[in-house]
DSSP file (Angstrom, degrees, kcal/mol; ACC not computed):
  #  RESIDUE AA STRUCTURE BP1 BP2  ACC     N-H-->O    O-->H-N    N-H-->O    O-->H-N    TCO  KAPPA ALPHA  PHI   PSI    X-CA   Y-CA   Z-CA
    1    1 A X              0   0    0      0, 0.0     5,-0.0     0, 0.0     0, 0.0   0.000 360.0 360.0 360.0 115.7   15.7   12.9   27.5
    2    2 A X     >  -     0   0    0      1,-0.1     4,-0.5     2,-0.0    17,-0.0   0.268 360.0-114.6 -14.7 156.4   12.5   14.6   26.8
    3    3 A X  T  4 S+     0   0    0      1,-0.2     4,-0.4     2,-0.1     3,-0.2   0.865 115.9  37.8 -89.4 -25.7   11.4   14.4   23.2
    4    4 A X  T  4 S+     0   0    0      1,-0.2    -1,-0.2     2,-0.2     4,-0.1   0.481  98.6  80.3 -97.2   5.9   11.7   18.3   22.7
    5    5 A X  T >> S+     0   0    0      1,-0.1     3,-1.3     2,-0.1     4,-0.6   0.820  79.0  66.0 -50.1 -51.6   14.7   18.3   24.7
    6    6 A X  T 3< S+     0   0    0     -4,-0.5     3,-0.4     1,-0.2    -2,-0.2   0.768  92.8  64.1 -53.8 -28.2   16.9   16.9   21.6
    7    7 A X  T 34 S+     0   0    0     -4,-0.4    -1,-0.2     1,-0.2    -2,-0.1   0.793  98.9  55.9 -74.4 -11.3   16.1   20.5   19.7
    8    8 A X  T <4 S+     0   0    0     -3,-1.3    -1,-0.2    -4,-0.1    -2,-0.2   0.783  84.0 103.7 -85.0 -26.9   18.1   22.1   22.5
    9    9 A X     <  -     0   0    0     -4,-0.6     3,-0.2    -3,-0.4    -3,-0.0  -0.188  65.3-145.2 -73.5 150.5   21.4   20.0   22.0
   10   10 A X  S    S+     0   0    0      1,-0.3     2,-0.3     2,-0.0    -1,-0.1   0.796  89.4  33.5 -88.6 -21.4   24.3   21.7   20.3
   11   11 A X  S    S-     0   0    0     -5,-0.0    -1,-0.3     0, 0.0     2,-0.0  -0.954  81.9-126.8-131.1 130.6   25.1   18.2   18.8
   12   12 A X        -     0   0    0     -2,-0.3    45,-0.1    -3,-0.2     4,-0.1  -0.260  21.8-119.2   2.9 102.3   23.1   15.6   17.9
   13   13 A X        -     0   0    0      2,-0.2    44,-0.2     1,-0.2    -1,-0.1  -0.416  35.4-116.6 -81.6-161.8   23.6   11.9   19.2
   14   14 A X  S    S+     0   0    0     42,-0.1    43,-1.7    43,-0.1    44,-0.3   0.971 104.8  53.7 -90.5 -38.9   24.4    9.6   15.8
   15   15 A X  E     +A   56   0A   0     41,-0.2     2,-0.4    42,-0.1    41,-0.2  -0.318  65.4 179.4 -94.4 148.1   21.0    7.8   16.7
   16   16 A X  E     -A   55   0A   0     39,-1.8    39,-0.6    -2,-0.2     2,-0.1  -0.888  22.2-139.3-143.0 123.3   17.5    9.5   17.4
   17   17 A X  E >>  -A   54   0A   0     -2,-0.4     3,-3.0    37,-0.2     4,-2.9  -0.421  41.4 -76.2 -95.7-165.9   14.5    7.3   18.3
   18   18 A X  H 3> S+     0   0    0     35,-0.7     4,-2.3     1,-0.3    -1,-0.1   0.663 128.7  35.5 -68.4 -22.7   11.1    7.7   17.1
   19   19 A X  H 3> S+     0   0    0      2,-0.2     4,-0.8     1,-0.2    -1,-0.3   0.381 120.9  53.8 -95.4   3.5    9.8   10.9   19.4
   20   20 A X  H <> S+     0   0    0     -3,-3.0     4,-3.5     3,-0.1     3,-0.4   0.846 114.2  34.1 -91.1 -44.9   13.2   12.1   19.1
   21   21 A X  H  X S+     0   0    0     -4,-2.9     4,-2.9     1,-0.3     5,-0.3   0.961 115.9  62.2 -81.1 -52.3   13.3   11.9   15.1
   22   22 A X  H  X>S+     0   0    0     -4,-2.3     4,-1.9     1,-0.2     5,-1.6   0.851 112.7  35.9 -13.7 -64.5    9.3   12.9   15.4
   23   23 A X  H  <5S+     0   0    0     -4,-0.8    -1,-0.2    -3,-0.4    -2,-0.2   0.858 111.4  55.4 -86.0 -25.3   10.5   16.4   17.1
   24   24 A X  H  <5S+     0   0    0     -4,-3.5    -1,-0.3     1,-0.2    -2,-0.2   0.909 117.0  36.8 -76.0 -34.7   13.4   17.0   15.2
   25   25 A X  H  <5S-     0   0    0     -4,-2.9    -2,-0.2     2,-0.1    -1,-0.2   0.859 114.3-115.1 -79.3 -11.0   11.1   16.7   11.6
   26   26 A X  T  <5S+     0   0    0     -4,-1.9     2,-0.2     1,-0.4    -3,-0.2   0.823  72.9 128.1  67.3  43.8    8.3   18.4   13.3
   27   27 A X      < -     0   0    0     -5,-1.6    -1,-0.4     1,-0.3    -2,-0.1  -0.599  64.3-102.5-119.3 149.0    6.1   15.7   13.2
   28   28 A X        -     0   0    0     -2,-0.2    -1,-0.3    -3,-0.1     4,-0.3  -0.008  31.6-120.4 -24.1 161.1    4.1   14.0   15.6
   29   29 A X  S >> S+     0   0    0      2,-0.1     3,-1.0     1,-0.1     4,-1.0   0.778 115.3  52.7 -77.5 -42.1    5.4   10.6   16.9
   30   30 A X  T 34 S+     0   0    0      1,-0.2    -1,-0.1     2,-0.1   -11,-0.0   0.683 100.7  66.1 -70.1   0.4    2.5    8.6   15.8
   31   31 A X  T >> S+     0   0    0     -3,-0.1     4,-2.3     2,-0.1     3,-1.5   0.629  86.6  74.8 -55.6 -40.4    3.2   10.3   12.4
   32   32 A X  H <> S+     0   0    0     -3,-1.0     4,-0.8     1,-0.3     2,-0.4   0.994  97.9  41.0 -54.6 -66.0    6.8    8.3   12.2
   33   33 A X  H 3< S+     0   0    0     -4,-1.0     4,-0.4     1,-0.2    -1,-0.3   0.371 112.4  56.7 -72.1  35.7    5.4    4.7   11.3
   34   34 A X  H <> S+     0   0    0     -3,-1.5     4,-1.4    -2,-0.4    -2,-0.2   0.734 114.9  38.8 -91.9 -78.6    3.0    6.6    9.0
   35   35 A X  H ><>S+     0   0    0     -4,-2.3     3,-2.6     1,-0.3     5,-0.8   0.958 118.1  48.8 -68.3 -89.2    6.3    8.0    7.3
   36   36 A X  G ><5S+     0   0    0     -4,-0.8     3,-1.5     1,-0.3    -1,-0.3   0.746 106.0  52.2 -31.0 -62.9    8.2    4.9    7.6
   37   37 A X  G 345S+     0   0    0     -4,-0.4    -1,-0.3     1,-0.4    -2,-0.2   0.732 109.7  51.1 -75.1 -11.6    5.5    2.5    6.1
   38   38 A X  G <<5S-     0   0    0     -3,-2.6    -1,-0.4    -4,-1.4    -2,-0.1  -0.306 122.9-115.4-104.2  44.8    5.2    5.2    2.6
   39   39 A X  T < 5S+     0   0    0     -3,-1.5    -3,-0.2     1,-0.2    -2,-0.1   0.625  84.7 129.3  51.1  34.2    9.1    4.6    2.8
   40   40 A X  S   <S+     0   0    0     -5,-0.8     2,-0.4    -4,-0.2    -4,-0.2   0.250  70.6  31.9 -83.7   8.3    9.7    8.0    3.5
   41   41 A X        -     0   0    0     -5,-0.3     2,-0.4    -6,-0.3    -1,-0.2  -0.868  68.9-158.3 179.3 131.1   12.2    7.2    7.0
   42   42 A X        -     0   0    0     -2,-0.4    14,-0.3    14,-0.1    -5,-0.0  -0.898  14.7-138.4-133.5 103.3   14.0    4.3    6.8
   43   43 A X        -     0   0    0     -2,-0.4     3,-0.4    12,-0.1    12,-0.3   0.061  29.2-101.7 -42.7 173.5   14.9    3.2   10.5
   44   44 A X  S >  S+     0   0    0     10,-2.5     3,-0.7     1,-0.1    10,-0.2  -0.406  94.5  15.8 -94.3-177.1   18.4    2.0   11.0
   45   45 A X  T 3  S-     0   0    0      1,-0.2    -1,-0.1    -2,-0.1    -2,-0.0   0.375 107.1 -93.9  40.1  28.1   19.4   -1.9   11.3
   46   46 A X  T 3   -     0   0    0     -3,-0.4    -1,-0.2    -2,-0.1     7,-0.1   0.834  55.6-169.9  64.4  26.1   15.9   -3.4    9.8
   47   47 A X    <   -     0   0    0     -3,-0.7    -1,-0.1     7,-0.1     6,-0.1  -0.068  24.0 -89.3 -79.1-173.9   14.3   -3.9   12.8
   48   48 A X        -     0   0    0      1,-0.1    -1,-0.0     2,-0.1    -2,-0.0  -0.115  41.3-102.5 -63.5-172.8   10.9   -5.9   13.1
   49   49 A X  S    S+     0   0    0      1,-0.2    -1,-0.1    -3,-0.1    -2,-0.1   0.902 122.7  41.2 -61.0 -51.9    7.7   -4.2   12.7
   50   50 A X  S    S+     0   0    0      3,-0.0    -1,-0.2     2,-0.0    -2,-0.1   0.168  97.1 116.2 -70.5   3.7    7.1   -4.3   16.1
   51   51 A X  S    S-     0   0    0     -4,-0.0     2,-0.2     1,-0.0    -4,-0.0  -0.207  75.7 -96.2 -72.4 166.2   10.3   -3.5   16.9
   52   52 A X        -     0   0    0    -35,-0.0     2,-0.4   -34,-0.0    -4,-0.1  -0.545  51.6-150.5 -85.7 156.9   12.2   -0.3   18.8
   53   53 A X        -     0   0    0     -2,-0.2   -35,-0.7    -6,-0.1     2,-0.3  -0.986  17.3-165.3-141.7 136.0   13.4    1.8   15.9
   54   54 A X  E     -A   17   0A   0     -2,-0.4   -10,-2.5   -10,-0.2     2,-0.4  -0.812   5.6-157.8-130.4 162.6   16.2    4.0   15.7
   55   55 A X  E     -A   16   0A   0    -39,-0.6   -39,-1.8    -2,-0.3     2,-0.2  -0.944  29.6-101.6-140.4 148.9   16.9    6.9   12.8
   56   56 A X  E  >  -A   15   0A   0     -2,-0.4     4,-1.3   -14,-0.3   -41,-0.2  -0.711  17.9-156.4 -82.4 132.6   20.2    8.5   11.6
   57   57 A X  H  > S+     0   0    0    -43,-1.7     4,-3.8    -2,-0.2     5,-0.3   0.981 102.7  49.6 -61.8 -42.1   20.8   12.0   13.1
   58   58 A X  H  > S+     0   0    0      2,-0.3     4,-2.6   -44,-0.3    -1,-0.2   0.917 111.7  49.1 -72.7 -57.0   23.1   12.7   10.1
   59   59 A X  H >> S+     0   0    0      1,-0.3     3,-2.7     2,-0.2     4,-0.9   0.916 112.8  48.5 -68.1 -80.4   20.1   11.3    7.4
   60   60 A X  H 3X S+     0   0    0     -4,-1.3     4,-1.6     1,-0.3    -2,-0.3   0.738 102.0  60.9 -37.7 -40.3   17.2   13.6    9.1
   61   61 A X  H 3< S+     0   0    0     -4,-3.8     4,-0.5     2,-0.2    -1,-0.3   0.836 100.6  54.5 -45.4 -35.4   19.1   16.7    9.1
   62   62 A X  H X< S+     0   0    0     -3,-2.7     3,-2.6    -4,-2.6     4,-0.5   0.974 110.5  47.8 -63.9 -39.5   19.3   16.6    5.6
   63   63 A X  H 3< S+     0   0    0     -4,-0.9     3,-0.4     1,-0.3    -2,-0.2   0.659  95.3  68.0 -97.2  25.5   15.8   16.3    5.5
   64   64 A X  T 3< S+     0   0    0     -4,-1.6    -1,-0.3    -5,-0.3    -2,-0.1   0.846 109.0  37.9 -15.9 -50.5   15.2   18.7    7.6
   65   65 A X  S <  S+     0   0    0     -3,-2.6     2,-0.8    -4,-0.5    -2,-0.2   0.522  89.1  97.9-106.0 -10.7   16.5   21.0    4.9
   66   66 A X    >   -     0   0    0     -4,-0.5     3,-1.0    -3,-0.4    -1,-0.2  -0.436  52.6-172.7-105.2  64.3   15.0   19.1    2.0
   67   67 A X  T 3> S+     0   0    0     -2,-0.8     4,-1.6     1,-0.3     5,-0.2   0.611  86.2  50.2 -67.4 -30.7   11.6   21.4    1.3
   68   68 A X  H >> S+     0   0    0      2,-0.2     3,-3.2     1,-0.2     4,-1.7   0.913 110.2  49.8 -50.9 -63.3   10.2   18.5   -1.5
   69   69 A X  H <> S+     0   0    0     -3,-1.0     4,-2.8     1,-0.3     5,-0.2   0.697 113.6  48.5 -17.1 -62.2   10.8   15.8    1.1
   70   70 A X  H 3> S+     0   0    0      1,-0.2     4,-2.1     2,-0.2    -1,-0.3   0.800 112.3  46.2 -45.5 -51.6    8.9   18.1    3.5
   71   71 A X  H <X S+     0   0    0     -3,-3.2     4,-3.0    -4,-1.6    -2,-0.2   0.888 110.4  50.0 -80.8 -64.1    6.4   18.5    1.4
   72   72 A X  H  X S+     0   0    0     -4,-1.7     4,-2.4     2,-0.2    -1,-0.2   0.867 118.6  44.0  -8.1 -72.4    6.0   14.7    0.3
   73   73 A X  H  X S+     0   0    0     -4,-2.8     4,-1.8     2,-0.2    -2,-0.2   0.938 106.5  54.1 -72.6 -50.8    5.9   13.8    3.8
   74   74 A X  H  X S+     0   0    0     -4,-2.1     4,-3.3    -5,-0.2    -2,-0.2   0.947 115.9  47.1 -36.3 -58.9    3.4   16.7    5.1
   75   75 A X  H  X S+     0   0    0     -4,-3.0     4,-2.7     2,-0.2     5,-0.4   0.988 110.4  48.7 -53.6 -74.7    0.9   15.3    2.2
   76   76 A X  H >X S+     0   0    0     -4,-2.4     3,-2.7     1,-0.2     4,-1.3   0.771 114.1  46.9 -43.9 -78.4    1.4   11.8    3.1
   77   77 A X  H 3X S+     0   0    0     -4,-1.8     4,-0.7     1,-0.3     3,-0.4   0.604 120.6  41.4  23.4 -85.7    0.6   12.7    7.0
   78   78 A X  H 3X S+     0   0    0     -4,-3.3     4,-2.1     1,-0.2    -1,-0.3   0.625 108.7  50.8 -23.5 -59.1   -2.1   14.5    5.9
   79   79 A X  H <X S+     0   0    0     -3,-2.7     4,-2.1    -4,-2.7    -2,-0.2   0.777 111.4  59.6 -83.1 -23.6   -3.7   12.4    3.2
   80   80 A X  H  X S+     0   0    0     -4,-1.3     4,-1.9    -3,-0.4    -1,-0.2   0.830 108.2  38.2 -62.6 -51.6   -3.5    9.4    6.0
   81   81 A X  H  X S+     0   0    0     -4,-0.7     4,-1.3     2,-0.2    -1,-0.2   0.693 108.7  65.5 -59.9 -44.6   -5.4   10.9    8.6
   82   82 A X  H >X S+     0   0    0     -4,-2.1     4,-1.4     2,-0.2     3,-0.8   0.989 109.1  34.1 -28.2 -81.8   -7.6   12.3    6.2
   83   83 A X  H 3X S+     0   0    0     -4,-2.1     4,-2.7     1,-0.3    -2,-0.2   0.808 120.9  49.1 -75.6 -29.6   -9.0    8.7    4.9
   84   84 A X  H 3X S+     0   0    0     -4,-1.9     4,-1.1     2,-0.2    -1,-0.3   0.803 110.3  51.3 -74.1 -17.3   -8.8    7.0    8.5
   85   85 A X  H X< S+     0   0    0     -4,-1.3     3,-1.0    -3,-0.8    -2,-0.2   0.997 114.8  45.0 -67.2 -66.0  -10.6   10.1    9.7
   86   86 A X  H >< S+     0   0    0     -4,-1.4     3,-0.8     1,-0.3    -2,-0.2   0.727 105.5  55.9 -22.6 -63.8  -13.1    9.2    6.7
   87   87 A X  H 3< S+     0   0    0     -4,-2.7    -1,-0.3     1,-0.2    -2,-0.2   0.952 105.5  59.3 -54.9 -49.8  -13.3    5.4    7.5
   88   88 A X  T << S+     0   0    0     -4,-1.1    -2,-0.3    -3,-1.0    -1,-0.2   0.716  83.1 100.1 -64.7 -35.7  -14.5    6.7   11.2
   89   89 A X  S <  S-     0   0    0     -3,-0.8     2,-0.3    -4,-0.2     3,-0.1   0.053  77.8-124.5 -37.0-177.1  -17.5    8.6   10.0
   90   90 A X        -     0   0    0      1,-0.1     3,-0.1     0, 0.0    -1,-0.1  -0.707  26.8-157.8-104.9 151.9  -21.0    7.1   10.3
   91   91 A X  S    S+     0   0    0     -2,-0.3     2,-0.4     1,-0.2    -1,-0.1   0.841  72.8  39.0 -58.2 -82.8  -22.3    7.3    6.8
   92   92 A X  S    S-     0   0    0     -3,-0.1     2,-0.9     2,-0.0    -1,-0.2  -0.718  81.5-129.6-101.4 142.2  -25.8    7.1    7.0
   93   93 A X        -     0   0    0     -2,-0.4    -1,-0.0    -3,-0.1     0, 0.0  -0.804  32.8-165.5 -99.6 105.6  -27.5    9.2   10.1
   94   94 A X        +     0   0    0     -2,-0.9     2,-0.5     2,-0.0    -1,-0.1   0.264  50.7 110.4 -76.9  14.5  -30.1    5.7   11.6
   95   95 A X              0   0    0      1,-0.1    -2,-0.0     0, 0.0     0, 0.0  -0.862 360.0 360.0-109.3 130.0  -32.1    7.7   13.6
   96   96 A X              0   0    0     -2,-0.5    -1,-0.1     0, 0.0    -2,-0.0   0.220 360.0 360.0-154.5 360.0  -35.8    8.2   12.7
């Protein structure tokens, strides 16, 4: 299953992994461990870091609906990409 395939289903399975829970918040996928590491998504069963990660349909439909949450998360996203974008300039232009 596709990742934008899962918005089409009339039910939900109980589990969603990370490009499924990505499309269903309307997030990116590389966005999720972004969102997991500011404890916003809490995967299911602890896995390692490195690990496959699974998400509760049941828990992400609420926030779906939950417009701080969204909001919370959107910023964090945001503010992340922002400062690694930052780090990636060049500073100083060395050419003379």
């Amino acid at each position: 299953m596709n990742q934008h395939s899962i918005l089409t289903l009339s039910r939900l399975p109980a589990r969603l992994d990370t490009s499924q829970a990505a499309a269903l918040l309307g997030f990116a996928e590389h966005d999720v461990p972004i969102l997991v590491g500011a404890k916003l998504l809490k995967p299911l069963g602890n896995p390692p870091p490195n690990g496959h990660k699974y998400f509760s349909s049941a828990e992400l439909q609420i926030l779906t609906a939950d417009q701080a949450w969204l909001h919370k998360a959107t910023k964090t996203v945001t503010e992340h990409w922002r400062k690694k974008n930052e780090r990636q300039r060049p500073t100083h232009d060395h050419a003379a």
